[in-house]
N, C-alpha and C positions, 0 to 999 in steps of 0.2 A: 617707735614702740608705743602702744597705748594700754595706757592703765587702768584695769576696772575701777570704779567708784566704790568700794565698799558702803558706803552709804544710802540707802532707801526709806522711803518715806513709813512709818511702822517701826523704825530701830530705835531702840533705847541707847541712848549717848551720853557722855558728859560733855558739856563746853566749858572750855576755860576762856575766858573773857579775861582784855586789859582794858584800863584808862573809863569808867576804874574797876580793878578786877573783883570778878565775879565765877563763881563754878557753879554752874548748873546743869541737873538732871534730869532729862526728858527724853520724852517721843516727839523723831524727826516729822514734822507735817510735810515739810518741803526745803529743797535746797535746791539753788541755783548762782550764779557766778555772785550776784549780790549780797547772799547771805542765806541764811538757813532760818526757817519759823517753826519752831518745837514748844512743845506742851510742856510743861516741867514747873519742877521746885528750884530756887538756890537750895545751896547744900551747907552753906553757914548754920542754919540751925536742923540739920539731918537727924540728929538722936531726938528732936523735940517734932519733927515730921512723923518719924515712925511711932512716938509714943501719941500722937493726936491721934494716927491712922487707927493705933491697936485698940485707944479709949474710944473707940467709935464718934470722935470727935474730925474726922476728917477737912468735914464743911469748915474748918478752922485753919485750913495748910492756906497758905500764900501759892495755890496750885493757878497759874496763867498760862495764859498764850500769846507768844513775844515775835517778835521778826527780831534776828542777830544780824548786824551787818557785819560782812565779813569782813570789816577793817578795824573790829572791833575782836573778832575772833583769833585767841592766838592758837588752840588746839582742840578739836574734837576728837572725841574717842568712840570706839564701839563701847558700850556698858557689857561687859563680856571678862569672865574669869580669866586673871591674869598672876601668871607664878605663886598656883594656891593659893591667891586672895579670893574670896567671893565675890561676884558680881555686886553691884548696887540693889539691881532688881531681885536678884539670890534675896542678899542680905533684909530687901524691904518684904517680898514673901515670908521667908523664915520670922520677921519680927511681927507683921502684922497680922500675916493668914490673907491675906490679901493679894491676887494678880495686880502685877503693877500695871500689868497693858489695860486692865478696865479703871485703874485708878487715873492714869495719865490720857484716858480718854475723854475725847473732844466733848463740850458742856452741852447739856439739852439745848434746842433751838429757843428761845424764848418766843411768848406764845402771843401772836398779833394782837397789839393793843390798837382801837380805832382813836387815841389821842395820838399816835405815831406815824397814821398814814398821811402818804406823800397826795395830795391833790394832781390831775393830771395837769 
């Protein structure tokens, strides 16, 4: 019997992380046997996330882009309404006025600088 993956690159997740534990909240970029690379916040300081987002202080969240190795991984979740709780993304909408899928979107390219270029 084979099991769909419920997870796709676009989905909003939590990871719960051990050694040493960490919950964080993000957009999946990619997953594969090694681990999963998601865009996200930790969730330690979540009421001080949504209150940067809503002061139009955003440029101030600890918002990156990680590679999780899966032996570090002890659970992911869909970010998805569960027994009447709000979603995360619900709940950062409703506080900020904000889509979380453009907040947790990938950073502008930065813009070629010629002290950077590689010589052939």
């Amino acid at each position: 019997m084979i099991i769909a993956m419920p997870f796709r690159p676009g989905d909003l997740v939590v990871v719960v992380l051990h050694s040493p534990r960490e919950r964080l909240w993000g957009r999946i970029l990619g997953l594969e046997a090694a681990g999963v690379a998601v865009r996200g916040v930790d969730l330690a300081p979540w009421t001080e996330v949504l209150t940067l987002v809503r002061t139009g202080q955003a440029d101030q969240v600890a918002l990156s882009t990680r590679f999780l190795p899966m032996h570090r991984i002890e659970t992911l979740y869909l970010d998805e309404v569960s027994s009447g709780a709000p979603s995360l993304a619900d709940t950062f909408l409703d506080h900020t006025g904000q889509d979380p899928h453009v907040f947790l979107a990938d950073p502008p390219l930065p813009k070629p600088s010629s002290r950077h270029r590689r010589n052939p």
